[in-house]
N, C-alpha and C positions, 0 to 999 in steps of 0.2 A: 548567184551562188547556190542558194536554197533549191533552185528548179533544174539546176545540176546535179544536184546529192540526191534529187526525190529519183530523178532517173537511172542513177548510180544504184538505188537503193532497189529500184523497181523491177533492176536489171539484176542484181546482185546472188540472187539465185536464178543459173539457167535450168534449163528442161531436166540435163542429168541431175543436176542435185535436186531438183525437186523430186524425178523418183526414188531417190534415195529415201524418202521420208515416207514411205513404202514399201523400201526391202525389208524381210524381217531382222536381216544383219543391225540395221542403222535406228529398228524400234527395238529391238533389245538395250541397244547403246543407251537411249531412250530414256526407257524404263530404270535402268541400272542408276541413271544418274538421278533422276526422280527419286527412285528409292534412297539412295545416297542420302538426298538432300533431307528426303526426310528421317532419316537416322541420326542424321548430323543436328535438323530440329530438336527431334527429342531429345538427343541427348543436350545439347543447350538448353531447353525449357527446363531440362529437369534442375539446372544450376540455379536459374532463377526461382523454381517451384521449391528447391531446399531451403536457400535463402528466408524467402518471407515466411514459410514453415518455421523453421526453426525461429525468427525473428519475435513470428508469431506467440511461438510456444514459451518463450523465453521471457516475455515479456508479459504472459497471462500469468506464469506463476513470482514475477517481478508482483504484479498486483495484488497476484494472493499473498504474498508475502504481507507487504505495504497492509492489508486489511487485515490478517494477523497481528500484526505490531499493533494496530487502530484497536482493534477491540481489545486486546491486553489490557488499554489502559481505560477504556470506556467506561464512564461514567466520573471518575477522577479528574478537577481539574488541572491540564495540562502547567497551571502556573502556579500552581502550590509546594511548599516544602512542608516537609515534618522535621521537630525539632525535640530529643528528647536527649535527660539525663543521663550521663554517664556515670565514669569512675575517675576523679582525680589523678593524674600524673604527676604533678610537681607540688611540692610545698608552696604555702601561700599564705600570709598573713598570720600563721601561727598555729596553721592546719599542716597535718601531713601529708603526704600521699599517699592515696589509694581511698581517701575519704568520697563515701556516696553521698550523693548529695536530693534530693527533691526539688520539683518548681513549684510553685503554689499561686492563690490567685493574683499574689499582690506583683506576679512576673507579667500575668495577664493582663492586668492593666497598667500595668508600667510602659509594655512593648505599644500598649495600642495609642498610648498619648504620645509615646516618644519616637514613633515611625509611622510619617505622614505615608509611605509607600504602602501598606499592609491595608488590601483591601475587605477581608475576612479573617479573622482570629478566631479559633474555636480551641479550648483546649479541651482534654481524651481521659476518662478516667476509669480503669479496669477492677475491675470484683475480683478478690478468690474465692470462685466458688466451688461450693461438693459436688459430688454426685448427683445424679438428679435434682438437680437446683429449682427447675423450673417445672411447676407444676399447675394443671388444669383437674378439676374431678380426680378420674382414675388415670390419667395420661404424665406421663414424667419422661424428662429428659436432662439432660446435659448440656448444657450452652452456655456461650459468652456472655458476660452481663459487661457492659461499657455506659461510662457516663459521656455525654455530648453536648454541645450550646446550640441550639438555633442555627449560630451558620453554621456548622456542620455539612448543611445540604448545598451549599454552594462550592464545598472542598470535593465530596462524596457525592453523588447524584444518590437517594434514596433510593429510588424507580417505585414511587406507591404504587402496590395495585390495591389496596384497600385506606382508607381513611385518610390520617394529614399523619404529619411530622412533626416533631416538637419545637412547640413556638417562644417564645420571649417568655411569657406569662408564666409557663410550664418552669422555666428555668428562674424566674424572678419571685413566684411563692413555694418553688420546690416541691410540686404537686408530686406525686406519686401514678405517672402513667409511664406506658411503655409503649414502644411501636417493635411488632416482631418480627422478623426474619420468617421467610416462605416457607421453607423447609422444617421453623417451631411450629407455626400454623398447622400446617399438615400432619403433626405431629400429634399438637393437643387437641387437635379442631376436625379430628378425623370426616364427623359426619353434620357438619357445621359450616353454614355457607360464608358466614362471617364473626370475625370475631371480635368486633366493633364493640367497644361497651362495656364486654364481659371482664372477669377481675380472674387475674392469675397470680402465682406467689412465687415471687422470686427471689431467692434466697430469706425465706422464708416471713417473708414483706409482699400484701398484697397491693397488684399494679390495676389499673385499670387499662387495656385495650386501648389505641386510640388510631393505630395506624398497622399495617403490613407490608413491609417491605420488600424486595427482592435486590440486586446486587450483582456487579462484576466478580464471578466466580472466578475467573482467571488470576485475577490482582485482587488481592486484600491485604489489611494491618490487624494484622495478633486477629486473623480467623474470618469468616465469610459472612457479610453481612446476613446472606440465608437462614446464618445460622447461630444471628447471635440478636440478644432481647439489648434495647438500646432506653435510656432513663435519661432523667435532666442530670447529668451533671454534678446540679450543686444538691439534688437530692440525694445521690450516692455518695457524695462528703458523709450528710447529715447522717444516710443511716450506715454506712459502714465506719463513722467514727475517724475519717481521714481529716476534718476538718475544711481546711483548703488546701489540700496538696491535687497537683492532676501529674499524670505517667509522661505526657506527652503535648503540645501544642502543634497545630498545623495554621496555614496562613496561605493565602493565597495573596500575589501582587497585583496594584490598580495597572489597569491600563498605560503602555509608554514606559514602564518601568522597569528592572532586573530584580528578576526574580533569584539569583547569583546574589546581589549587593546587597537586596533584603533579609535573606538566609544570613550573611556575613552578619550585618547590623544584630540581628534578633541575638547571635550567638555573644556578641562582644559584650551586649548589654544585660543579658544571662551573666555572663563572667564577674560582670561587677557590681551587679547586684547581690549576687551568691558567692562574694571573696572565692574566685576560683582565678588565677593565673592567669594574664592575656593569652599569653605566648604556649597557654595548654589546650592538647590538640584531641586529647585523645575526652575530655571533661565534660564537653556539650559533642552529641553526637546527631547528623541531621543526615536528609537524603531530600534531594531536590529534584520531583519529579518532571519539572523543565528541562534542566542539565541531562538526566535520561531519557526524555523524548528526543532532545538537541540530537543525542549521539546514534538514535536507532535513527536518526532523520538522516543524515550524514550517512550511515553505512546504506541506506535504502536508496540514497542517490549514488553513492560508488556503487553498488550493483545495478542499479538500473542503465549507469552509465554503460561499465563494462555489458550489459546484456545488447545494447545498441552498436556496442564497438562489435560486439560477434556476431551478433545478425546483419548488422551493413556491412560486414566484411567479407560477410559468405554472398550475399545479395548482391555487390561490387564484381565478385568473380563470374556468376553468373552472367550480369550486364555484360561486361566484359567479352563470356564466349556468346553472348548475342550480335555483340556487333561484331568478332572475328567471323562468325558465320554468316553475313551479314557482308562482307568485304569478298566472301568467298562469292558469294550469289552474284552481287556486281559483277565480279569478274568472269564470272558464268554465265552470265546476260548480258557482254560487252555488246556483241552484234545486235543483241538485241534491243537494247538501248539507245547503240548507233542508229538501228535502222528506223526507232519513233521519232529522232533530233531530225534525223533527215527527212520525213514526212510530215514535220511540221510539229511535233508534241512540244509543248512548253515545258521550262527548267520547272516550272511548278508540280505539271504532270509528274515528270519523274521523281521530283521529290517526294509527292506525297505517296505515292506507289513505296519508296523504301518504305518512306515512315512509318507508312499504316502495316507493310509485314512485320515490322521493326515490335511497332506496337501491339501489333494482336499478337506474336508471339509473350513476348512478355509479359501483357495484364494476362492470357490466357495461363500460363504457367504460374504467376502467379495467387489470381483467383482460387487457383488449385492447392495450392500450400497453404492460402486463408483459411479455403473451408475447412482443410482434413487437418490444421492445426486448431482450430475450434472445436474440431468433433472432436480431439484426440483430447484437449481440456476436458473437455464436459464428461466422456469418457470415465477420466482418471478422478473427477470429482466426483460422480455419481458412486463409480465400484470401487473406488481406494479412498480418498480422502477423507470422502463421509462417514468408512468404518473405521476409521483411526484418532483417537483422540491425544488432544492437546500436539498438533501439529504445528510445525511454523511458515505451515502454507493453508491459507483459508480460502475453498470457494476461486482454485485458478482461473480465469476467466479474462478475457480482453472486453474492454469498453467498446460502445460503438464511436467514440472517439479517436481510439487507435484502431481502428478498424479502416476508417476513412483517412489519418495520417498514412496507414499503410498504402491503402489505394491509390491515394498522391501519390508519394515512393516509386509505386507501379508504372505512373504514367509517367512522372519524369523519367526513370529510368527506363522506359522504352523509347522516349523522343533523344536523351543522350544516346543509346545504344546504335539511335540510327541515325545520328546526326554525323558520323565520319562516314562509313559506307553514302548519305545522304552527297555529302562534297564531291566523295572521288566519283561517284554518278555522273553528276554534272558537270566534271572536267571532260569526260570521255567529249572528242570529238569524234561527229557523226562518219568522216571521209575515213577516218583513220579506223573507227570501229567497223565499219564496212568489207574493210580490206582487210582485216582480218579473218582467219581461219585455223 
């Protein structure tokens, strides 16, 4: 059978049609279809080249997004709530509404015996201060004065770039030091490498230096740590005369635990300790920076979803006119396919002949929407993004992690592409593709 078809095959063009492939009539024909073909290329690569383009593009500024949100909250633990005084709603006990109310220390250690969950308690205490409150020599400023406990730095990350942070000791003989925000430094410390040691006056109480702080300027509570001078705590009871009252408490949850159920507990046990109404909602007021990570997490997955649904959706149609152009080729190379079966080519040969045009069409088209969707990032970060501030896209960029998921992508989607034109290939028989014309 086989030594039948090779001679069928051998024979298959006579003398007249071979010079045919000589007239210039029949190289024109040629040429045109050639050309054809590659028009029909291009304009197929370009499906695929839009696809991981856009894919690409969508999906770097999906990142910058994602690392926007990230540093929002940077330095803040993610499992901390704050919990502070309100204004009474309902009558209670003998109290009216609308009565304010205070927390004091003795809320402090109530919460910390009475909730095994609470793995940091720090409560927060604010100054009213003047005008130029905070003074060095001839340097005066304006800044927050807040009192804070030790852990503190495990709610709030400090970020020292000079000395330590205030410790247990500081808080338990109510020393008189401070640690200052970057921006008071600069301020009073103009020509002054450090300000370690040295005694400044605030609100009109000299502190001793002991630390310099800096700070998430994007997120803060009551003002930017830059820019505000920080004391023990229970020193700023003593000298502002508050006794033991603090503005606010924060708390972060142990490990395995809700940071939601702990927020709940802190507030109910507020309530009754300070005759204030269960069932009052408006009385203890909190914010739980878990519950708001929770929800910007949540919408950074529905957009990253949707950004996958519109890039494999455009990169789908593309494949798509790969293999329709791809089915055309087959069928344009029937005889010609015919006539390798019939001289012996294995179903392998022909296979791998689609595959690999299957596939260098597509990584190549694709490769191509990789690079110029990178450069088009880098681009828009270097001349736009960089001069704009407080954006909610940071630094667009693809990982080289998605860079190589994309590249897989590629290569599946060029071995599907050419996997149906791959079949109807290898259906063609050789007699039947012969005799055609």
């Amino acid at each position: 059978m086989w030594v039948r078809l090779r001679v069928v095959a051998r024979n298959a063009m006579t003398n007249s049609e071979r010079m045919k492939w000589f007239d210039s009539d029949r190289f024109e024909e040629i040429w045109v279809t050639i050309t054809r073909n590659k028009v029909r290329s291009l304009l197929t690569g370009f499906g695929v080249f839009w696809g991981i383009f856009m894919l690409v593009v969508l999906m770097g500024f999906g990142e910058g997004l994602n690392k926007s949100v990230t540093e929002q909250i940077e330095g803040f633990a993610i499992n901390s709530c704050f919990v502070m005084p309100g204004r009474t709603s309902e009558p209670y006990k003998g109290f009216q509404a609308g009565r304010r109310w205070r927390m004091h220390n003795s809320d402090v250690e109530l919460l910390r015996k009475s909730i095994p969950e609470i793995e940091h308690l720090s409560p927060v205490l604010y100054a009213n201060s003047p005008e130029n409150n905070v003074v060095f020599e001839n340097n005066a400023g304006t800044y927050s004065v807040r009192g804070l406990h030790d852990n503190y730095q495990f709610i709030e990350s400090p970020f020292l770039t000079q000395g330590r942070f205030i410790n247990k000791t500081d808080v338990l003989l109510r020393r008189k030091v401070c640690v200052i925000g970057t921006k008071v430094f600069e301020a009073l410390f103009p020509r002054k490498q450090t300000p370690i040691g040295e005694y400044i006056q605030v609100d009109g109480i000299y502190y001793q230096v002991i630390g310099v702080s800096g700070g998430n300027e994007s997120m803060s509570i009551n003002g930017s740590t830059t820019e505000t001078v920080s004391v023990p705590y229970t020193t700023l009871q003593q000298i502002s005369n508050q006794v033991d009252e603090v503005d606010y408490l924060t708390a972060t949850v142990k490990k395995g635990a809700s940071s939601k159920e702990m927020e709940e507990k802190i507030k109910t046990l507020l309530k009754e300790h300070n005759n204030i109404a269960p069932t009052d909602m408006q009385a203890v007021r909190s914010f739980n920076l878990e519950e708001q990570f929770k929800m910007f997490d949540y919408l950074l997955i529905g957009i990253m979803l949707l950004i996958w649904i519109v890039g494999s959706g455009t990169l789908i149609a593309g494949v798509v006119g790969v293999s329709n152009i791809m089915l055309v080729t087959v069928k344009e190379r029937t005889k010609e396919i015919g006539v390798k079966r019939a001289i012996g080519a294995r179903p392998l040969t022909i296979a791998v002949q689609i595959l690999s045009e299957s596939l260098l069409l597509t990584v190549l088209a694709g490769i191509l929407g990789l690079v110029l969707g990178v450069f088009i990032l880098h681009v828009m970060d270097v001349a736009w993004l960089s001069e704009l501030e407080n954006t909610f896209v940071e630094h667009p960029m693809v990982s080289f992690k998605t860079a190589i998921v994309s590249m897989t992508i590629l290569i599946v989607c060029g071995l599907i592409a050419g996997a149906i034109p791959t079949i109807r290939a290898l259906k063609i028989k050789a007699i039947d593709a012969i005799r055609e014309e």
